[in-house]
KETIFI-799615 format. One line per 8 residues: their letters; for each residue x, y, z of C-alpha. Coordinates in steps of 0.25 Angstrom, whole numbers, padded with zeros to 4 digits. Example, Ala and Ser with C-alpha at 12.3 -4.5 7.8 and 13.67 -1.06 7.14 Angstrom:
AS = 0049 -0018 0031  0055 -0004 0029
END
This chain:
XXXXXXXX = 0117 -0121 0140  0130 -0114 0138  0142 -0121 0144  0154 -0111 0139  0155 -0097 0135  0170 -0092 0130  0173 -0078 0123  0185 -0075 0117
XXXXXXXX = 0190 -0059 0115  0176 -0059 0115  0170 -0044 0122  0175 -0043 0133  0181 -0057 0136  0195 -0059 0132  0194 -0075 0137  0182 -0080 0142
XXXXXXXX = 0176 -0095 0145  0165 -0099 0153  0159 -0111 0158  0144 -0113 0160  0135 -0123 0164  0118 -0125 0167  0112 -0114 0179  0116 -0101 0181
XXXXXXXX = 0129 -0095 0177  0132 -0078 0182  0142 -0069 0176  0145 -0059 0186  0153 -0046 0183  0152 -0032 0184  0146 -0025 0171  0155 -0025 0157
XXXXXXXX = 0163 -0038 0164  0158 -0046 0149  0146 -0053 0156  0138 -0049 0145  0147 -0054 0135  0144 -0067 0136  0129 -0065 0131  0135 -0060 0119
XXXXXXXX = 0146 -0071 0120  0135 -0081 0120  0126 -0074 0107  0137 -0073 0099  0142 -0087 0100  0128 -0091 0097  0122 -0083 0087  0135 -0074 0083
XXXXXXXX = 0125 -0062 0091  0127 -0053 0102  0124 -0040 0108  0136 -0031 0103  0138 -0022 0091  0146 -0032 0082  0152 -0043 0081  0167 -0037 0081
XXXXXXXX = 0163 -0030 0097  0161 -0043 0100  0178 -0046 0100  0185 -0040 0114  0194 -0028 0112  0208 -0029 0108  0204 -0045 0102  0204 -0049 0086
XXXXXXXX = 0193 -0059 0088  0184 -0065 0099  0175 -0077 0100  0163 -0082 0109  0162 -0096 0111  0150 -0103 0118  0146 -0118 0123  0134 -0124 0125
XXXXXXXX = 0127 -0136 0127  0111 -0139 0121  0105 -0153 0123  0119 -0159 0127  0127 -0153 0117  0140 -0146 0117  0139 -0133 0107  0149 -0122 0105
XXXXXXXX = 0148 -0111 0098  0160 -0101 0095  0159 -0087 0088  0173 -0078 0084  0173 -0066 0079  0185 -0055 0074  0187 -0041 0070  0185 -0042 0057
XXXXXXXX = 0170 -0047 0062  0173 -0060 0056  0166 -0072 0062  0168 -0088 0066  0158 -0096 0073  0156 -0111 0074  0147 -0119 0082  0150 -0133 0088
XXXXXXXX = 0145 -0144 0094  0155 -0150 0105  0154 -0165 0106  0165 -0171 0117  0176 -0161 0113  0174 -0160 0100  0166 -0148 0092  0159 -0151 0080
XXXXXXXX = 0155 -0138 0072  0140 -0135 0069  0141 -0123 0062  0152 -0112 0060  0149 -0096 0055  0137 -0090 0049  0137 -0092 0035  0122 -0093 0034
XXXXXXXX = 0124 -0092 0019  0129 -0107 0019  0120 -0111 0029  0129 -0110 0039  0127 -0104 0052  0133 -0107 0065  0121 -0097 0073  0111 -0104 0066
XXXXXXXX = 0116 -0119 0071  0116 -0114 0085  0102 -0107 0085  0097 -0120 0082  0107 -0128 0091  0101 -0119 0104  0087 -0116 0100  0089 -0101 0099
XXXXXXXX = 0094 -0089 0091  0101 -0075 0097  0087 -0069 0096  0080 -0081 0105  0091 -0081 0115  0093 -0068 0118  0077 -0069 0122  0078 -0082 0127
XXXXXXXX = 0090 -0082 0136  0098 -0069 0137  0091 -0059 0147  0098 -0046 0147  0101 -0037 0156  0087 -0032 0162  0079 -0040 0156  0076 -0052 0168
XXXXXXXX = 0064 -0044 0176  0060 -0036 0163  0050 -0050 0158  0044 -0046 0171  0045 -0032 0171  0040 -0030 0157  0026 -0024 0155  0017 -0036 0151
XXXXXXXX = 0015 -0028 0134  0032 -0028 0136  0032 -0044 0140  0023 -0046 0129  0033 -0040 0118  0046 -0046 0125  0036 -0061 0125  0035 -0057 0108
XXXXXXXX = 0049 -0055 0108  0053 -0068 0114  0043 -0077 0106  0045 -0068 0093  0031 -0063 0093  0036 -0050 0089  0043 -0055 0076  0028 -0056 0073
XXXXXXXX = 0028 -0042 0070  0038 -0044 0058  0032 -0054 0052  0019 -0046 0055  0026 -0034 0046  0030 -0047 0035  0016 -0051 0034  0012 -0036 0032
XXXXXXXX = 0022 -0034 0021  0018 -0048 0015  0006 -0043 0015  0008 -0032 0010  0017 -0036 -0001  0007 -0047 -0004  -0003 -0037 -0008  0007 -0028 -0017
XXXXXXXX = 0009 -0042 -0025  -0005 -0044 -0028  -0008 -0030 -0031  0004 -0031 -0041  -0002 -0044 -0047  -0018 -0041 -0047  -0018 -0026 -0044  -0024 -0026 -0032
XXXXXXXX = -0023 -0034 -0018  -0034 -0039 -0007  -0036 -0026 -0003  -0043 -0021 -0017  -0054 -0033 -0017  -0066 -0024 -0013  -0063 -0014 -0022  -0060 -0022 -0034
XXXXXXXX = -0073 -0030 -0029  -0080 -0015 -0029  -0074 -0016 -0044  -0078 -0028 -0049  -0093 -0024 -0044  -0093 -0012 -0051  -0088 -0019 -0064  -0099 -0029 -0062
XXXXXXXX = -0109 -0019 -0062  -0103 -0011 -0073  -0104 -0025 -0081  -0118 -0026 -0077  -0123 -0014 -0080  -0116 -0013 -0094  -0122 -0028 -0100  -0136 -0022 -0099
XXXXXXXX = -0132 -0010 -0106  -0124 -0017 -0117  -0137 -0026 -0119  -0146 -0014 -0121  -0135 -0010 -0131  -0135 -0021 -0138  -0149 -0021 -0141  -0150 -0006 -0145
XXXXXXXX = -0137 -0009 -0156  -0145 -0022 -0160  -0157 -0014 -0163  -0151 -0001 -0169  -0143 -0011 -0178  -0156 -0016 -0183  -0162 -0001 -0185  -0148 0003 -0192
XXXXXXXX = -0149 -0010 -0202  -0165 -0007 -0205  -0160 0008 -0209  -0148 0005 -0217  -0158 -0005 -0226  -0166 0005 -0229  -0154 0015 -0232  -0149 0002 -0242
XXXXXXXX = -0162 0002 -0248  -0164 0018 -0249  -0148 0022 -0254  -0150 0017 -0269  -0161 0028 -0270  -0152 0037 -0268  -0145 0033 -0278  -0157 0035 -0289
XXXXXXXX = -0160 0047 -0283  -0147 0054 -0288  -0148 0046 -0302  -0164 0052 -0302  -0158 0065 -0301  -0147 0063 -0311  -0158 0061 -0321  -0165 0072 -0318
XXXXXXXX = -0155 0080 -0319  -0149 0073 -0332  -0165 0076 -0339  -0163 0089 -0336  -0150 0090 -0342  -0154 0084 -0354  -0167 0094 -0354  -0157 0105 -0353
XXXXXXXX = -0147 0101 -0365  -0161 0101 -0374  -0166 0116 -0372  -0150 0119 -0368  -0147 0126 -0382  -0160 0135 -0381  -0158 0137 -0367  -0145 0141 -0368
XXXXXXXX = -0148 0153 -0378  -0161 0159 -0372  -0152 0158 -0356  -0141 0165 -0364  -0150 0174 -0369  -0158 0176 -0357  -0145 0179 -0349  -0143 0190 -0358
XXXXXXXX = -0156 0195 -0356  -0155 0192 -0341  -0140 0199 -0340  -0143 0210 -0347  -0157 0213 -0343  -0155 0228 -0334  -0141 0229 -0338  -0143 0240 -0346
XXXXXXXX = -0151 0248 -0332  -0139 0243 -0322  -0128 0247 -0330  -0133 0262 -0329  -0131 0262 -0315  -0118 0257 -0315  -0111 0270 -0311  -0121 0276 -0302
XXXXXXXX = -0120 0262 -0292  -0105 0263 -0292  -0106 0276 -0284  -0116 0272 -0275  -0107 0260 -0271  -0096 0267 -0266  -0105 0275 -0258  -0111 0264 -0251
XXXXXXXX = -0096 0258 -0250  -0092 0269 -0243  -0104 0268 -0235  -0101 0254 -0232  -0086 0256 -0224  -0092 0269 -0215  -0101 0259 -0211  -0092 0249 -0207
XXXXXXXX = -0081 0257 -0201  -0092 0262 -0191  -0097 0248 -0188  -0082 0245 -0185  -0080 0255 -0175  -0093 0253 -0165  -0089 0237 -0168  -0074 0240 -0161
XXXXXXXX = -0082 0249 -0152  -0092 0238 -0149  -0080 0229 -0146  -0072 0239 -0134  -0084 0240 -0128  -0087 0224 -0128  -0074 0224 -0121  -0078 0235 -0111
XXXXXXXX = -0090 0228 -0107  -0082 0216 -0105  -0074 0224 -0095  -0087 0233 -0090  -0092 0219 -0085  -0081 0216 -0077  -0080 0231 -0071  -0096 0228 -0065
XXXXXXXX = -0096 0238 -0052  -0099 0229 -0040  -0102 0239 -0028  -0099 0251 -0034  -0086 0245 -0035  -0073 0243 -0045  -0072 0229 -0048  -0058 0233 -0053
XXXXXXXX = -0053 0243 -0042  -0064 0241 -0032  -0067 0255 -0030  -0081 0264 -0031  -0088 0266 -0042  -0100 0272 -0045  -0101 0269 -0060  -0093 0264 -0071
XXXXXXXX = -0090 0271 -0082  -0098 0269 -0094  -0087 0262 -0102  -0088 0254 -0091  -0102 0251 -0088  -0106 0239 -0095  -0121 0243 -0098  -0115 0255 -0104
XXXXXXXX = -0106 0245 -0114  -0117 0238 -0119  -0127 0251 -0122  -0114 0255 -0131  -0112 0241 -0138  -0128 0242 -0141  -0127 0256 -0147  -0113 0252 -0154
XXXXXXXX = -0122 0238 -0159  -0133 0246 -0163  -0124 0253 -0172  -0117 0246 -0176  -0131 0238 -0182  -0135 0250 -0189  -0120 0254 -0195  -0124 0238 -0198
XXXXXXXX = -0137 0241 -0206  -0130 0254 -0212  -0119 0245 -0218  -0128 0235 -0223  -0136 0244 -0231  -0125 0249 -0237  -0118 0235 -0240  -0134 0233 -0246
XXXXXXXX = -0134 0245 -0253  -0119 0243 -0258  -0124 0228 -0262  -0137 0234 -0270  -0125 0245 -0278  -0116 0233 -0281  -0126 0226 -0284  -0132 0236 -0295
XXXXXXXX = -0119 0241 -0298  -0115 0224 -0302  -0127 0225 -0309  -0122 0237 -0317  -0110 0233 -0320  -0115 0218 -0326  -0125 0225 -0333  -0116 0233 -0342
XXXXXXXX = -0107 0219 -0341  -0119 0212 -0347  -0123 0221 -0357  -0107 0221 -0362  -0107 0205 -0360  -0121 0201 -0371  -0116 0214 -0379  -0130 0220 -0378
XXXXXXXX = -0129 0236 -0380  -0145 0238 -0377  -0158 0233 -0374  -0162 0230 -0387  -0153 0221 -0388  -0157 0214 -0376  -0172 0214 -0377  -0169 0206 -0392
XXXXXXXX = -0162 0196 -0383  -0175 0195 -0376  -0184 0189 -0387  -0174 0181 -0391  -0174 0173 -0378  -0189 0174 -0378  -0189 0168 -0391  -0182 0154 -0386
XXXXXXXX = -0188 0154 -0373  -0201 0150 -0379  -0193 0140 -0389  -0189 0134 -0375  -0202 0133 -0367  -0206 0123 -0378  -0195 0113 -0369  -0196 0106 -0356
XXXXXXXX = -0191 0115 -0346  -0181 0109 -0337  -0182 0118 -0328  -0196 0114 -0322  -0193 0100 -0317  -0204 0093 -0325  -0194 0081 -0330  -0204 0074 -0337
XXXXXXXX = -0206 0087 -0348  -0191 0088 -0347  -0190 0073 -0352  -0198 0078 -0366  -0188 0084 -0371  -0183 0069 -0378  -0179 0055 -0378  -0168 0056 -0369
XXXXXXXX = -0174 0066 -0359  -0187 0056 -0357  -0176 0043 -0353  -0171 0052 -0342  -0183 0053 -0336  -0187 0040 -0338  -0177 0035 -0327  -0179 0048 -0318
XXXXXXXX = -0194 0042 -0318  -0189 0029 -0315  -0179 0034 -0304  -0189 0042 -0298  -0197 0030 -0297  -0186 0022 -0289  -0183 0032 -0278  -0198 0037 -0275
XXXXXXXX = -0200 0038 -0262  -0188 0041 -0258  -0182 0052 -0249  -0168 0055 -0247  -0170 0063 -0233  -0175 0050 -0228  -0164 0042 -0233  -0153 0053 -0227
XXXXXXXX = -0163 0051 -0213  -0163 0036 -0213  -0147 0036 -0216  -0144 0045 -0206  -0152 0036 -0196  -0144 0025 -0199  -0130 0033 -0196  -0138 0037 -0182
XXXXXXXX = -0142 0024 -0179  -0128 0018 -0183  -0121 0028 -0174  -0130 0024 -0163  -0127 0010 -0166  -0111 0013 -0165  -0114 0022 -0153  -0121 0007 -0146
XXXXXXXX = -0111 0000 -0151  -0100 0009 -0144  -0107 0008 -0132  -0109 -0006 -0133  -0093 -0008 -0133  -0091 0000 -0122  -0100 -0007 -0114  -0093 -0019 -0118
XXXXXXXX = -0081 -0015 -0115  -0084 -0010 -0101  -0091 -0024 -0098  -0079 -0031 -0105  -0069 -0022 -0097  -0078 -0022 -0086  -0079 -0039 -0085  -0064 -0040 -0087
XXXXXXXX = -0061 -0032 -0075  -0071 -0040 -0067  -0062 -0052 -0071  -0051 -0044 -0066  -0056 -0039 -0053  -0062 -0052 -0051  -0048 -0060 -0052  -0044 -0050 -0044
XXXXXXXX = -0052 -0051 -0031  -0051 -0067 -0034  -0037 -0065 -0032  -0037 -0053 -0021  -0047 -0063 -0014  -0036 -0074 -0014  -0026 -0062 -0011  -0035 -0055 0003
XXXXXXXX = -0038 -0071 0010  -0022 -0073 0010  -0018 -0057 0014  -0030 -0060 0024  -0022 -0074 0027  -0009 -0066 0028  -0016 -0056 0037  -0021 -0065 0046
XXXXXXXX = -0008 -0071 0048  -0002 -0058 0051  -0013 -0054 0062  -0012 -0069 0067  0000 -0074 0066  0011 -0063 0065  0003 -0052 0074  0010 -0052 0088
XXXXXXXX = -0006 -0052 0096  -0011 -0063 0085  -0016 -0075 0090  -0001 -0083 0086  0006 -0072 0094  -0002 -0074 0104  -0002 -0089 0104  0012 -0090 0102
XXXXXXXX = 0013 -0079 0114  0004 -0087 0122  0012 -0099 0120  0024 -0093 0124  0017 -0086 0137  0014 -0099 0140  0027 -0106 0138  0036 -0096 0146
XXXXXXXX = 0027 -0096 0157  0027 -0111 0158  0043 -0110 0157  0045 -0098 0167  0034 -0106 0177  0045 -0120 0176  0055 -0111 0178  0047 -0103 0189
XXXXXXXX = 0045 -0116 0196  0060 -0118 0198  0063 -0107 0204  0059 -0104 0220  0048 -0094 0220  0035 -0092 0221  0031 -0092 0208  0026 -0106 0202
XXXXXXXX = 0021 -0100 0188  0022 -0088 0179  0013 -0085 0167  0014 -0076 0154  0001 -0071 0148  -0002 -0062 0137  -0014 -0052 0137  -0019 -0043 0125
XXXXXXXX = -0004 -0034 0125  0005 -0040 0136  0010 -0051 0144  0010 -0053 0157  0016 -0062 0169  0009 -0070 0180  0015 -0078 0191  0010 -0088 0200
XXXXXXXX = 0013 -0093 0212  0006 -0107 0219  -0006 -0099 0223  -0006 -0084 0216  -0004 -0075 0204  0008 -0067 0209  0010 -0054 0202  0024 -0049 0196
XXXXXXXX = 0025 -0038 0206  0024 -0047 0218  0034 -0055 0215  0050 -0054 0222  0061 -0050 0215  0067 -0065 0212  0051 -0069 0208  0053 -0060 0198
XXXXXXXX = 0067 -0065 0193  0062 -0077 0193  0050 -0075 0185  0057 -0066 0175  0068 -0078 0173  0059 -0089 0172  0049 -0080 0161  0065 -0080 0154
XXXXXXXX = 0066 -0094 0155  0052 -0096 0149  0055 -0088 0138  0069 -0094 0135  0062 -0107 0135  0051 -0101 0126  0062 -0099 0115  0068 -0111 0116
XXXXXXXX = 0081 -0107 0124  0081 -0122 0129  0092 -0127 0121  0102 -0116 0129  0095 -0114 0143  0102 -0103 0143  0099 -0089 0149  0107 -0077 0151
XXXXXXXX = 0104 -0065 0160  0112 -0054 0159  0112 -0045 0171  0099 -0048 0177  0101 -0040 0189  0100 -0028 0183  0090 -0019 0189  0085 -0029 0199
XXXXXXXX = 0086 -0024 0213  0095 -0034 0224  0084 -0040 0227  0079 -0045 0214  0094 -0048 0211  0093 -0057 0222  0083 -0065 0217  0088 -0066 0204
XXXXXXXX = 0100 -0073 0209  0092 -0082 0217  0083 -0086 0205  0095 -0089 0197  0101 -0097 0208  0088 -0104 0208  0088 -0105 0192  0104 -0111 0194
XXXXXXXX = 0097 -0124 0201  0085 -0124 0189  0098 -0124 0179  0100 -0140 0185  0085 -0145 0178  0082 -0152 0166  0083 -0139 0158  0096 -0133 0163
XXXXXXXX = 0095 -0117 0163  0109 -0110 0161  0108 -0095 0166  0119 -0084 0164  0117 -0073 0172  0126 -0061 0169  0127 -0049 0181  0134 -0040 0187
XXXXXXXX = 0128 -0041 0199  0138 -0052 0207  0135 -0051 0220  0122 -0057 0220  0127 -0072 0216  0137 -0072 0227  0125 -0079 0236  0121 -0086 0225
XXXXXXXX = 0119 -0101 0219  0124 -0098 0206  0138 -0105 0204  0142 -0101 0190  0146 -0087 0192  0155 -0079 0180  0163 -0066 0186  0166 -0057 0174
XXXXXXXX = 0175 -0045 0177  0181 -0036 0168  0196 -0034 0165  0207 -0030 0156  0207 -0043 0147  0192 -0042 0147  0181 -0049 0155  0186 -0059 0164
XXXX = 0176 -0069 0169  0178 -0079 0180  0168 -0090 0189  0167 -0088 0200
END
């Protein structure tokens, strides 16, 4: 209980000591006397917290410095506690036990950095902090008959208030952001979180199948490469085998070639002379005819010449005339009439202008082609006839060229030419001709000539049988088949690297969901602990409000009992969103509404006594109700002031009650029980407070 009170320059109280003891304890005075002062008077010496904007409005007007200073006993000990504070907002407080007269210091200022706090000794020397006193024993002003007046959803929210249920919600938004944060650390490290099993599962079956479907595929490979290796070795024997022929081939033909050679050296000195002279005879036979016409074939040219360009010029000009009207037809099929209309004005029109008409185009490009074939024919006779002029004219020209090149001035001349050649060519049958291929005469000839054939025989012997085609056919099958081969091969490492890739993400995804697995049971853990344990309507909200239901209805029933009514038990319980109160007399259920004015008081202090019991206020007893007349009508003012005289006789049990009540309304204790009453009146010097 609290057993002293004394404020110093300290809001309104310039001087200020009081003296308490167990029961009730009234401060009277009119409104803005420094009543409430005391609450904060009482927080701050405590917990260094009150209801006021800072700590410097805490000093009275006009002072340097003030200081609240409080005593009380818990268990049979003497405490004191003693907070100063100035103008510069600086602060002293110390905290002491008194044993006889002396005081023996517990704990002085706040440097919780050193481990030092004097707020933190006394929440553990009363059983409280600010926040659970203020709940469990401080009721402001109007807030007596509003745990009865409450909706049952709004006494359900002031029941999680006072139990903490509603802290639930914060630490409901910690999980979530644990959670959360959980997830992003796993997708940082594997990739992915819980939330990506099935699709990874979906991922790894597809790579599963892909790997499946390939094996087969690489094994049918594999026997196709093993067999066309076998077909390319078979081929590329016989190409080893067949290559050195090729080789005899080329020296067969080098003999050949090296018999006729020699051939040629024996009848070359013959042969040279009758060539020679039958080049003369061949050169200069007609020479003597086409020289005559030389001049005559020199003036025809140049009429054909001429012909020639007149020619061209007019296929020039219907070829420029072919081209304009390419490029009007290319504009008469985009000026098509549709409707008798202009596709480029949109006007009427009956016809188009030849130059226009498309149809009309093309007959002119026919007529234009047609004769531009026949200027084509007429050219080309010239040029033939031109040709045939040149020709004969070449002819002249080399035959007079001829005749001044052997020196041969007539035909008599030639014609004894003639038999000479005659002469030798009979000399010359009587040897081999080379010419016609029969090597075996060829090799007559001598000695020499019959060696060379000899190995021609023989050579011709080692490559019967053999055809080159073939060879080039069976060497071009082994380049098919070996690309084919490369073209398996390829395809065999891609298959292996898909199955290779294809395993080593299986291995991955696998891990992956092993670890994802772990990863989904503990969010699910972590889940279930949100919705069981930290949401405000699970089951340990629930419990934990049950418990507490039950606990203050047994309390406010003790402290019902105490008191003269009719009420002998009240009970708290808690449906699907709200909370609601029964009471009982002896025989009967009795509803709220029927109950009197002083019933009411008296349920409403006794459900505040329940709950200060609830929150362990048991170390102080203390509860403070700051004007709780207000709005109650005479009547109900009237029973409040019986219930607390009835509440000053329960202060005198085992466990002592101390009340404070703070009001305006005086004139209601005069008839009173209560003996401790406190007078504050305002004055000059401040608030000035008297027994009385």
């Amino acid at each position: 209980m609290i057993t002293s009170i004394e404020l110093g320059d300290f809001l309104s109280h310039s001087d200020t000591k009081l003296e308490f003891e167990n029961g009730v304890t009234v401060f009277v005075g009119d409104n803005g006397a420094g009543k409430s002062s005391i609450i904060d008077a009482i927080t701050f010496a405590l917990f260094g917290q009150h209801t006021r904007k800072s700590n410097k409005s805490l000093i009275k007007r006009g002072s340097n410095q003030g200081f609240a200073k409080i005593g009380f006993s818990i268990n049979g000990k003497q405490y004191e506690a003693v907070r100063k504070i100035d103008n510069k907002g600086s602060l002293a407080a110390k905290f002491s036990e008194i044993i006889r007269e002396d005081r023996v210091e517990l704990a002085a200022g706040e440097r919780k950095q050193f481990g030092e706090s004097m707020t933190h000794e006394i929440e553990k020397t009363i059983g409280l902090d600010f926040e659970k006193l203020k709940i469990a024993s401080i009721v402001q002003q109007g807030e007596l008959n509003a745990i009865i007046n409450a909706k049952p959803k709004e006494f359900k929210e002031l029941l999680n208030a006072i139990i903490g249920i509603d802290k639930l919600d914060v630490a409901s938004e910690s999980m979530k952001i644990v959670n959360k944060e959980f997830r992003e650390k796993i997708r940082s490290e594997i990739g992915y979180d819980d939330t990506h099993i099935e699709i990874l599962s979906r991922d790894l079956e597809i790579h599963q199948k892909e790997i499946e479907y390939a094996l087969p595929e690489k094994n049918q490979l594999k026997s196709k490469q093993e067999e066309l290796q076998n077909e390319v070795n078979d081929l590329r024997r016989k190409v080893e085998i067949e290559t050195p022929k090729i080789d005899k081939i080329n020296q067969l033909e080098l003999r050949k070639k090296e018999l006729l050679e020699y051939a040629k050296e024996a009848i070359h000195e013959i042969q040279q002379e009758i060539n020679e002279n039958e080049r003369k005879i061949r050169d200069c036979e007609g020479c003597f005819e086409h020289a005559n016409l030389k001049e005559d074939l020199e003036s025809k040219i140049q009429k054909v010449e001429q012909a020639v360009e007149d020619t061209l010029k007019k296929i020039q000009e219907m070829t420029s005339q072919t081209a304009s009207l390419k490029e009007k037809q290319l504009l008469a099929s985009k000026l098509q009439l549709k409707d008798n209309r202009c596709p480029v004005c949109d006007s009427n029109v009956e016809k188009l202008n030849p130059l226009f008409q498309e149809e009309h185009i093309k007959q002119e490009m026919i007529s234009l082609k047609e004769k531009i074939i026949s200027k084509e024919k007429e050219k080309e006779t010239y040029n033939l006839k031109r040709k045939e002029f040149s020709e004969k004219l070449q002819n002249a020209r080399d035959a007079q060229i001829t005749l001044r090149a052997y020196s041969i001035n007539n035909k008599e001349e030639l014609k004894k030419i003639q038999e000479d050649v005659e002469t030798k060519k009979q000399n010359v049958q009587r040897i081999p001709s080379v010419n016609n291929g029969n090597l075996l005469e060829i090799a007559q000839i001598d000695s020499h000539a019959k060696m060379i054939f000899e190995n021609i025989s023989k050579l011709e012997i080692e490559t019967s049988g053999f055809n080159e085609q073939e060879f080039l056919n069976l060497k071009k099958t082994v380049n098919e088949k070996q690309i084919n081969l490369s073209q398996i091969d390829q395809q065999i490492g891609a298959i292996s690297e898909k199955i290779f890739k294809g395993e080593a993400q299986i291995i991955v995804i696998q891990s992956a969901i092993s670890k994802l697995m772990v990863v989904k049971k503990y969010v699910t853990s972590l889940d279930e602990i949100q919705t069981n344990i930290f949401s405000r309507d699970g089951p340990v909200a629930t419990s934990l409000r049950s418990w507490a239901l039950n606990t203050i209805s047994a309390k406010a029933s003790e402290y019902l009992s105490l008191l003269n009514t009719k009420i002998q038990r009240v009970s708290l319980s808690e449906k699907t969103r709200d909370v609601s109160i029964t009471c009982y007399s002896k025989n009967e259920v009795l509803e709220l509404e029927s109950l009197s004015g002083g019933e009411k008081v008296s349920v409403a202090l006794a459900l505040r006594l329940g709950m200060a019991s609830l929150l362990g206020a048991s170390n102080l007893n203390l509860m403070i109700l700051d004007e709780p007349t207000t709005h109650l009508d005479a009547e109900r003012k009237k029973s409040l002031v019986g219930v607390l005289s009835q509440l000053s006789n329960i202060s005198n049990s085992e466990t002592p009650m101390q009340f404070l009540i703070i009001t305006h309304d005086a004139e209601i204790f005069e008839d009173s029980t209560v003996e401790k009453i406190y007078k504050f009146e305002s004055s000059e010097q401040g608030s000035k407070v008297t027994s009385i």
